[in-house]
C-alpha positions as CSV (number, residue, x, y, z in Angstrom):
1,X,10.6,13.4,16.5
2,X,14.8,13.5,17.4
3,X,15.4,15.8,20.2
4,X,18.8,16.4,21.3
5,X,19.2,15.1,24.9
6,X,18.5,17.5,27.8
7,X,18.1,18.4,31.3
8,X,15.4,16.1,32.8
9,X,12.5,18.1,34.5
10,X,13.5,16.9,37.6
11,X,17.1,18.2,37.2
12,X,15.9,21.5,35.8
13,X,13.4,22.2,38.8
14,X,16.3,21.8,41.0
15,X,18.5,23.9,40.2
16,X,16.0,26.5,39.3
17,X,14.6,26.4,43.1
18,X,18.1,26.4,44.8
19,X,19.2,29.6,42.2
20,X,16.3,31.1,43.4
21,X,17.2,29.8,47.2
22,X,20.9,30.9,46.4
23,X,19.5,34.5,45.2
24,X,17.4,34.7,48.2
25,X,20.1,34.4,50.3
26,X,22.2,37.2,48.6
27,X,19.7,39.4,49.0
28,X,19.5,38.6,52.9
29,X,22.6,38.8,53.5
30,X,22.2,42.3,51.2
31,X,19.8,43.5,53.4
32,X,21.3,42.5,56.8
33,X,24.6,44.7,55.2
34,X,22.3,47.4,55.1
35,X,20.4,47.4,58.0
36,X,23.0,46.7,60.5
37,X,26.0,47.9,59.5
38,X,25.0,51.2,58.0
39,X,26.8,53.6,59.8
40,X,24.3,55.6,62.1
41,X,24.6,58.4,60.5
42,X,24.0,57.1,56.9
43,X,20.7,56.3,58.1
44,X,20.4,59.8,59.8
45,X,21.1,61.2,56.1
46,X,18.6,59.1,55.1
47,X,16.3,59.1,57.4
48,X,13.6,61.1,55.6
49,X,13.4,58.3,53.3
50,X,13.2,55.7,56.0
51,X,10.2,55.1,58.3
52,X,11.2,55.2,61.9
53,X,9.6,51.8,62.8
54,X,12.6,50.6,60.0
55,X,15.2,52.2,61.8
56,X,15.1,49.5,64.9
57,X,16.9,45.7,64.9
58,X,13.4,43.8,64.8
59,X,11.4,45.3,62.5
60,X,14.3,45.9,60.2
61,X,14.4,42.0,60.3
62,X,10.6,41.7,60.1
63,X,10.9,43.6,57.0
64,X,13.8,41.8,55.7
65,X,12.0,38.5,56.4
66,X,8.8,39.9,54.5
67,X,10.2,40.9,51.6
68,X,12.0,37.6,51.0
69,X,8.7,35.7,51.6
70,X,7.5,37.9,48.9
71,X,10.0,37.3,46.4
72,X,9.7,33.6,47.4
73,X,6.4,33.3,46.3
74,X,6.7,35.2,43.3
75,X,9.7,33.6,42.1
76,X,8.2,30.2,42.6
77,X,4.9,31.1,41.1
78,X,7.4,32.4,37.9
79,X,8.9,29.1,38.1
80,X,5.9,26.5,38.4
81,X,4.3,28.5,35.6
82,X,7.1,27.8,33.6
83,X,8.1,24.3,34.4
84,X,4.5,23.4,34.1
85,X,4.0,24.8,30.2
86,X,4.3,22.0,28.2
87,X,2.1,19.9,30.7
88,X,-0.7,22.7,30.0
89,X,-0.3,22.0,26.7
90,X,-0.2,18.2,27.1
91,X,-3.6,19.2,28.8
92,X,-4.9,21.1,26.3
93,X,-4.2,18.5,23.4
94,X,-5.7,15.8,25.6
95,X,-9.0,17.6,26.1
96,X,-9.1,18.2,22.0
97,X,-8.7,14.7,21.6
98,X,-11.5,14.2,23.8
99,X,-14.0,16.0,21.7
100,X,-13.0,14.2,18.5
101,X,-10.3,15.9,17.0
102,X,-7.5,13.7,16.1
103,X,-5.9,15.6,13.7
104,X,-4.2,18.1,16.3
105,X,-0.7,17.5,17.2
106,X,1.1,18.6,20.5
107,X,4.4,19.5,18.6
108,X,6.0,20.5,22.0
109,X,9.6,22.3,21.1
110,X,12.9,21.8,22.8
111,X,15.5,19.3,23.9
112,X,14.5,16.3,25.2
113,X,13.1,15.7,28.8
114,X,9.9,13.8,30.8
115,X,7.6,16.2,29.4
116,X,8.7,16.2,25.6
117,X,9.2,12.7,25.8
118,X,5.4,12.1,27.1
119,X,4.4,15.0,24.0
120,X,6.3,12.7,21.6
121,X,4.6,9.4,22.8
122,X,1.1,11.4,23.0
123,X,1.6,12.7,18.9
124,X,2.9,9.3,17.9
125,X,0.0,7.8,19.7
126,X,-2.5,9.8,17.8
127,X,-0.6,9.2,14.6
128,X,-1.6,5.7,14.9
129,X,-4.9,6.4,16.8
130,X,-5.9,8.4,13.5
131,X,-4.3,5.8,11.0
132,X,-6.3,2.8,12.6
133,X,-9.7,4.9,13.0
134,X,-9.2,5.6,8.9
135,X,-8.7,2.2,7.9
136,X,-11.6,1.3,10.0
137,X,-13.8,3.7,8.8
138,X,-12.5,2.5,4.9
139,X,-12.9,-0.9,5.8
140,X,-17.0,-0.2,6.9
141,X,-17.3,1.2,4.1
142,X,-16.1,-1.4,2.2
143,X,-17.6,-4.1,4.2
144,X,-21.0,-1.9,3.4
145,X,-20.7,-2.1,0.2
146,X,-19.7,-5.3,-0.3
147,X,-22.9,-7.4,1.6
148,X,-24.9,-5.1,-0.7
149,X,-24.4,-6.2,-3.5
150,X,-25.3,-9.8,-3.2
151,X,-28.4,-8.6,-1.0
152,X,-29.3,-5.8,-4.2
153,X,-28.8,-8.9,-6.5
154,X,-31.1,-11.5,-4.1
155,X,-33.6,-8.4,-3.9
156,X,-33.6,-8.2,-7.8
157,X,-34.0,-12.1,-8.6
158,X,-37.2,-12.0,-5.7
159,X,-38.8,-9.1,-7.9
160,X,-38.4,-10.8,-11.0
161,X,-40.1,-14.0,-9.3
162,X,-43.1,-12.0,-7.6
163,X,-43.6,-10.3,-10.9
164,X,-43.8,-13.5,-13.3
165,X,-45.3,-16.6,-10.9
166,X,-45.3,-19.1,-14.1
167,X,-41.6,-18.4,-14.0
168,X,-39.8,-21.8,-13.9
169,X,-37.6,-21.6,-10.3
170,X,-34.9,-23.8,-10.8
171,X,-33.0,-21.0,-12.6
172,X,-33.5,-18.8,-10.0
173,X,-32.9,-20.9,-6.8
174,X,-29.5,-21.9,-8.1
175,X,-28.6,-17.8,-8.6
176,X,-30.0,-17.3,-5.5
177,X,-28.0,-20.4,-3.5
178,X,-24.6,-18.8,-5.8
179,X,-25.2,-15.1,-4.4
180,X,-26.0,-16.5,-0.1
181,X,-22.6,-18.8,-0.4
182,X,-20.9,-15.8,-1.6
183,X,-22.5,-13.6,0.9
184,X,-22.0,-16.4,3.6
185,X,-18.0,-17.2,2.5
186,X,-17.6,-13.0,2.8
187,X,-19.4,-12.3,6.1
188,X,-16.8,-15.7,7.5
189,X,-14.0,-13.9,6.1
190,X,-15.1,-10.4,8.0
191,X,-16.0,-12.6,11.2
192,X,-12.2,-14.3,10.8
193,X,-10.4,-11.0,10.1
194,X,-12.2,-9.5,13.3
195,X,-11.2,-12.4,15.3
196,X,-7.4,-12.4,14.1
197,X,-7.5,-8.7,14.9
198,X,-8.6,-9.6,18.8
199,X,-5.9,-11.9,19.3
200,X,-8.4,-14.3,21.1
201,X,-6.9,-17.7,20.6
202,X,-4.6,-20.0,23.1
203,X,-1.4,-19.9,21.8
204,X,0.2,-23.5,21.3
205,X,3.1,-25.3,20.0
206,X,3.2,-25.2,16.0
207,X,5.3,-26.8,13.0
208,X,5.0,-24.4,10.0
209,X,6.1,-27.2,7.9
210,X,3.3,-29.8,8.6
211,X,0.8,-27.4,8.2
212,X,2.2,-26.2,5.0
213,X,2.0,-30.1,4.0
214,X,-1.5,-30.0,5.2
215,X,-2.3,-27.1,3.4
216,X,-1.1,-28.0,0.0
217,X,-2.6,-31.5,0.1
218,X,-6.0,-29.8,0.2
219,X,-5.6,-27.5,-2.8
220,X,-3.6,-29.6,-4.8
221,X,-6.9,-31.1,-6.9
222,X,-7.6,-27.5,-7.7
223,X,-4.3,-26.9,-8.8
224,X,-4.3,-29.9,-10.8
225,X,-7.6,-29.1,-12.3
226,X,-5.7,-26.0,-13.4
227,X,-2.6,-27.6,-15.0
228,X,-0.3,-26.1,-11.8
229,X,2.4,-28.0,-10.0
230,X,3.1,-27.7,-6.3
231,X,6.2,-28.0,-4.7
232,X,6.4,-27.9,-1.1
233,X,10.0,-28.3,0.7
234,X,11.7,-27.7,4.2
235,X,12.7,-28.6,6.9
236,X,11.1,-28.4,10.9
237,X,9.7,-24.5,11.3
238,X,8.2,-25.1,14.9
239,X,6.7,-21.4,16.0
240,X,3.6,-20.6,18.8
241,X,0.2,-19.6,18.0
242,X,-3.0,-20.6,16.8
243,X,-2.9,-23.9,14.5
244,X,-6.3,-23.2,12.7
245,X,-4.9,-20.0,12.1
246,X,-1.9,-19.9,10.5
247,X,-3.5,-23.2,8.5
248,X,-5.7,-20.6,7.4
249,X,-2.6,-18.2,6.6
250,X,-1.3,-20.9,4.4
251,X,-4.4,-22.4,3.0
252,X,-4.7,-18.6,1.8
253,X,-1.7,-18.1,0.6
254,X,-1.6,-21.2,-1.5
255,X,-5.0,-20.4,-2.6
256,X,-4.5,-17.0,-4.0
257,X,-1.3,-18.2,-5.7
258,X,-3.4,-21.0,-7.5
259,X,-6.3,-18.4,-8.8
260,X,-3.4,-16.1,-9.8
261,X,-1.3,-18.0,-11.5
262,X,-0.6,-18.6,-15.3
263,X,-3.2,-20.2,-17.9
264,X,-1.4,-23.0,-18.3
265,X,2.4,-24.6,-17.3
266,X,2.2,-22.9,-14.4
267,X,3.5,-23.5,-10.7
268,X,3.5,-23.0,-7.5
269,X,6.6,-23.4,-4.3
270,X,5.7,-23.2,-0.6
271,X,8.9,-24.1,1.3
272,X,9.6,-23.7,5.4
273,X,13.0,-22.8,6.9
274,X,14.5,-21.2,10.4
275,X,17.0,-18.4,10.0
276,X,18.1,-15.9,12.0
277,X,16.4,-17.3,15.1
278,X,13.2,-17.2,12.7
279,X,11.0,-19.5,11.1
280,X,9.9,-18.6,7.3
281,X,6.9,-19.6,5.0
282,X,7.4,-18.6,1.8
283,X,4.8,-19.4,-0.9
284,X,6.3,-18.2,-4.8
285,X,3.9,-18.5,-8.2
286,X,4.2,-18.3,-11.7
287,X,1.9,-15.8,-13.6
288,X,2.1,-12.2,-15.2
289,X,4.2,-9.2,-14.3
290,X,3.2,-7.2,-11.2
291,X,4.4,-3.9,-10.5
292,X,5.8,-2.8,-6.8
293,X,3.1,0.0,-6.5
294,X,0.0,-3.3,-6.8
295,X,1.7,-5.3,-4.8
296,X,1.7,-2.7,-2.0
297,X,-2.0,-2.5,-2.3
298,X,-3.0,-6.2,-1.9
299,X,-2.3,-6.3,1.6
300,X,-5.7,-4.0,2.0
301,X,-9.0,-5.4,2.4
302,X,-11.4,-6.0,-0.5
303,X,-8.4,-5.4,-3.0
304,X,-8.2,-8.0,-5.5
305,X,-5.6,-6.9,-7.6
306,X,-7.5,-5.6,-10.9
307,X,-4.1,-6.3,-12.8
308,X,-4.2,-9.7,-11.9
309,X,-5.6,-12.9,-13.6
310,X,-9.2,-13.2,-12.2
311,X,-11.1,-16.6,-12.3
312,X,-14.2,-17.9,-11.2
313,X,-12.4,-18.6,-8.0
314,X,-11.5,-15.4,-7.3
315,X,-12.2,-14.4,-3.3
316,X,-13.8,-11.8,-1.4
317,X,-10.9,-9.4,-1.5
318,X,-10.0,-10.2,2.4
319,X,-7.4,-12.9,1.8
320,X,-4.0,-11.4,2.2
321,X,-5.7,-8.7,4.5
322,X,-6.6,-12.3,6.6
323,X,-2.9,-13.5,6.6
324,X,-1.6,-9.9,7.5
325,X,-3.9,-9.4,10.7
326,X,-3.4,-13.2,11.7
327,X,0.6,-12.5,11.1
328,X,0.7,-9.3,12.9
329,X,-1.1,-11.6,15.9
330,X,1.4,-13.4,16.2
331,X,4.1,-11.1,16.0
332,X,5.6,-11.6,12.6
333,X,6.5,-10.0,9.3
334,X,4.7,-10.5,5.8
335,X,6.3,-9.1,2.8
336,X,5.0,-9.0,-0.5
337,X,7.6,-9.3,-3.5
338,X,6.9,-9.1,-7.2
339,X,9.7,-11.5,-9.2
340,X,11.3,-10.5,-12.2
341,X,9.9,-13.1,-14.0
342,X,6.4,-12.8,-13.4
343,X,4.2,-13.8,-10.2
344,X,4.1,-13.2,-6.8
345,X,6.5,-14.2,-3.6
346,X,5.1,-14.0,0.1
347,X,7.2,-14.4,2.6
348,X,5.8,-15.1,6.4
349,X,8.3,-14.8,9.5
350,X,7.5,-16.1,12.7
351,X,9.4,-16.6,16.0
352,X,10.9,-19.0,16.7
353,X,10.0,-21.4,19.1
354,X,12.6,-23.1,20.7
355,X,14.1,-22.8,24.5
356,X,17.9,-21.4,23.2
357,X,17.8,-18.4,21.0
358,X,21.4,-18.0,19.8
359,X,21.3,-15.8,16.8
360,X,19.5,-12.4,16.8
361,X,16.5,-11.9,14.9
362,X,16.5,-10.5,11.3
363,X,13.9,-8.7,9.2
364,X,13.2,-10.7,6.2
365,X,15.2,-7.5,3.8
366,X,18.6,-8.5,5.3
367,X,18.2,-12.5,4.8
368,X,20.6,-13.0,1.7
369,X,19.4,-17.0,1.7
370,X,15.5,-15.5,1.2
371,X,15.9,-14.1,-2.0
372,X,12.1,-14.9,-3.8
373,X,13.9,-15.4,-7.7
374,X,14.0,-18.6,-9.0
């Protein structure tokens, strides 16, 4: 939320004690007027409003003194209370978010200070709290789903066995050994998505560009048993991080633009460069028209792309969910761009890892030399 600046809490508490100091000592000074250079006879006049014991030097200070300790401890009280609002309803929030609810938003009001500041963390912090808890949730759910099916499909092909024992099994121990490598290649993909998400690898010294090499040269049969070329260009792209997994990254990449790629004359481009204190992967295919609003959506677990070209080779659904939690892990940007003519451009940024940074890093948008047309 944008607050105009403010007084800090600390500023404000100040000069609402020493007002109430400063108007303390007015009415002191007030009083001591009154009580001491009254003219006797002012005090005769009034006498039948003022007690006797008031009419003497001591207690008249006695009182004096009482009365501002009074007002002292009212006026603070008044203060404290106020001060201290928003942190009751920091408080408040705190304790609703402790029993489960978080939907409820502090929403504190105001300029900006310590308080409204921690508010504006606190909301934003539940914002994303709530977010990740959804997508979890979602991705149960879909991870639920998903290991049932081939389970429901093993459970079907067992019933048909137990109910027909002359039944010939060669049939049905290939379908069975098809449905556990799928449910085995999907429960490695959930187990490598968790581990991404964990961050738990040692982080070493990587070239992009060899692995890209290495990458390539593993898929390139497939590709060549589809009619696709592969291009792969660039120069050094040395980054930190995990080696297996941004070989996954890449093996994915390359992968998904091989199954979703053209019928035939088809290709494929996976290039490495450093710009802008960066180093880029970028991984460009062939194949049909893709609009913005699909492309945003194949970044999320078990989404396939149902406008895409589907093969027998088709994944899980957790490919480019894979490459964006490994990405993210290593603290760098993925972007997804459909090109005008048909297919798909990823483009992976990742810091740099070099001892002199001279240029300041640039999101992949304002890289004019990144442009995914051909």
């Amino acid at each position: 939320m944008a607050r105009p600046d403010g007084l800090s809490v600390r500023l404000k508490l100040t000069i609402s004690y020493a007002g109430l100091l400063i108007f303390a000592g007015i009415l002191m000074v007030a009083a001591i007027g009154v009580f001491y250079y009254v003219p006797d006879a002012a005090i005769t006049v009034l006498g039948r409003y003022v007690p006797n014991m008031l009419r003497e030097p001591v207690p008249r200070a006695s009182a004096v003194l009482s009365f501002l300790w009074l007002f002292g401890l009212v006026g603070g009280w008044f203060l404290a209370g106020r001060m201290l609002a928003p942190l009751a309803r920091i408080t408040d929030a705190t304790r609703k978010v402790a029993s489960g609810s978080l939907t409820h938003r502090i929403g504190l009001e105001g300029s900006n200070d310590e308080f409204r500041e921690l508010a504006d963390s606190f909301d934003a912090m539940l914002v994303r709290l709530e977010a990740h808890v959804g997508e979890q949730r979602r991705f149960a759910a879909n991870a639920s789903h998903e290991l049932r099916t081939p389970l429901a499909i093993t459970q079907t092909l067992l019933d048909v066995a137990r109910s027909d024992p002359n039944r010939i099994t060669t049939e049905l121990i290939e379908r069975l050994y098809t449905v556990n490598a799928r449910a085995i290649t999907l429960t490695e993909a959930l187990l490598m998505l968790s581990r991404a998400d964990q961050r738990s690898f040692t982080p070493e010294a990587v070239d992009l560009s060899l692995i890209a090499d290495e990458a390539t040269e593993t898929l390139l049969p497939l590709a060549e048993q589809r009619g696709l070329s592969i291009e792969t260009c660039g120069e050094l792209a040395p980054t930190i991080g995990s080696a297996a997994l941004l070989l996954q990254v890449t093996m994915n990449l390359v992968h998904n633009a091989i199954v979703h790629n053209l019928p035939e004359r088809g290709w494929i481009s996976v290039t490495t460069s450093v710009e802008h204190n960066m180093v880029l992967l970028k991984v460009e295919n062939s194949g049909e028209q893709l609009s913005p609003s699909v492309v945003a959506t194949l970044v999320e677990p078990f989404r396939r792309g149902s406008e895409r070209i589907q093969t027998s080779h088709a994944g899980v659904g957790l490919g480019l969910a894979i490459v964006k939690s490994i990405v993210h892990a290593h603290d760098g940007l993925l972007k997804l761009t459909p090109r005008e003519a048909g297919g798909l451009c990823v483009c992976v940024q990742l810091p740099l890892h070099v001892d002199h940074a001279v240029v300041p890093p640039a999101p992949i948008d304002a890289q004019p030399t990144s442009n995914c047309s051909i």
